[in-house]
N, C-alpha and C positions, 0 to 999 in steps of 0.2 A: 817750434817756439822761436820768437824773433830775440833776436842779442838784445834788445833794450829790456824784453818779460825777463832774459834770462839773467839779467846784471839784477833788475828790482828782486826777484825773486831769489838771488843769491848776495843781497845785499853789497853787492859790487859799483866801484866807479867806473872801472878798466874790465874787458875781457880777459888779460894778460893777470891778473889776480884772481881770475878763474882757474887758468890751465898750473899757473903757477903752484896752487894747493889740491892739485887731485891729481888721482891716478887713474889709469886703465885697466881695467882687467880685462882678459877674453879668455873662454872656455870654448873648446869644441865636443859641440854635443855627439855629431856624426859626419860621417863623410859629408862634405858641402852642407855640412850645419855651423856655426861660430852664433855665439851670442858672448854679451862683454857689459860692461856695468865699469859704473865712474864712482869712487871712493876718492874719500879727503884723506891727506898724509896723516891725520893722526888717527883715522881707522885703518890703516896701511897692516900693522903690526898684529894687531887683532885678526883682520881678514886673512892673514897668514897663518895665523894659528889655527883657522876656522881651515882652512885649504887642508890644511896639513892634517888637522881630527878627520878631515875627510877621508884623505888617502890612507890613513892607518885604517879603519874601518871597513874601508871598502877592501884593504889588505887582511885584516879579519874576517869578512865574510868568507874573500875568495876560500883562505885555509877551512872555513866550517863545510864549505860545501864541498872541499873534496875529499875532508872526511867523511861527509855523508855521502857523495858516492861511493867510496870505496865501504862502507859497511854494510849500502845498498847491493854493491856487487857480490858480496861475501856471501848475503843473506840471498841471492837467486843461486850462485852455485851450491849453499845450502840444499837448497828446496830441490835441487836438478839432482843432487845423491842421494835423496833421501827421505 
């Protein structure tokens, strides 16, 4: 996209009133992977909160599944006595 589509298209005079009201984010997916997304300051706060349900989540599954290893391990040395 050229800067003149990108000022009509964000309602801007200046470029400099672009960079000015948004942010960067980047995420790395995998080794030699990064992908990254542009948010405006007052979705700042919000996206933070979204980051953050993520990682508690992802912090919850990790704990389910090594409960369910560990019940999965319990229940073969079961079956191996008995």
């Amino acid at each position: 996209m050229k800067i003149d589509e990108c000022r009509q298209a964000w309602g801007l005079q200046r470029m400099d009133e672009l960079r000015a009201d948004l942010r960067f984010t980047f995420r790395t997916l995998r080794r030699g992977r990064t992908t990254g997304g542009i948010i405006r300051e007052e979705q700042r706060a919000g996206v933070r909160t979204w980051i953050e349900n993520y990682h508690k989540l992802k912090d919850h599954l990790e704990k389910i599944s090594e409960i369910n290893r560990e019940l999965l391990r319990r229940d073969r040395q079961q079956k191996r006595k008995g």
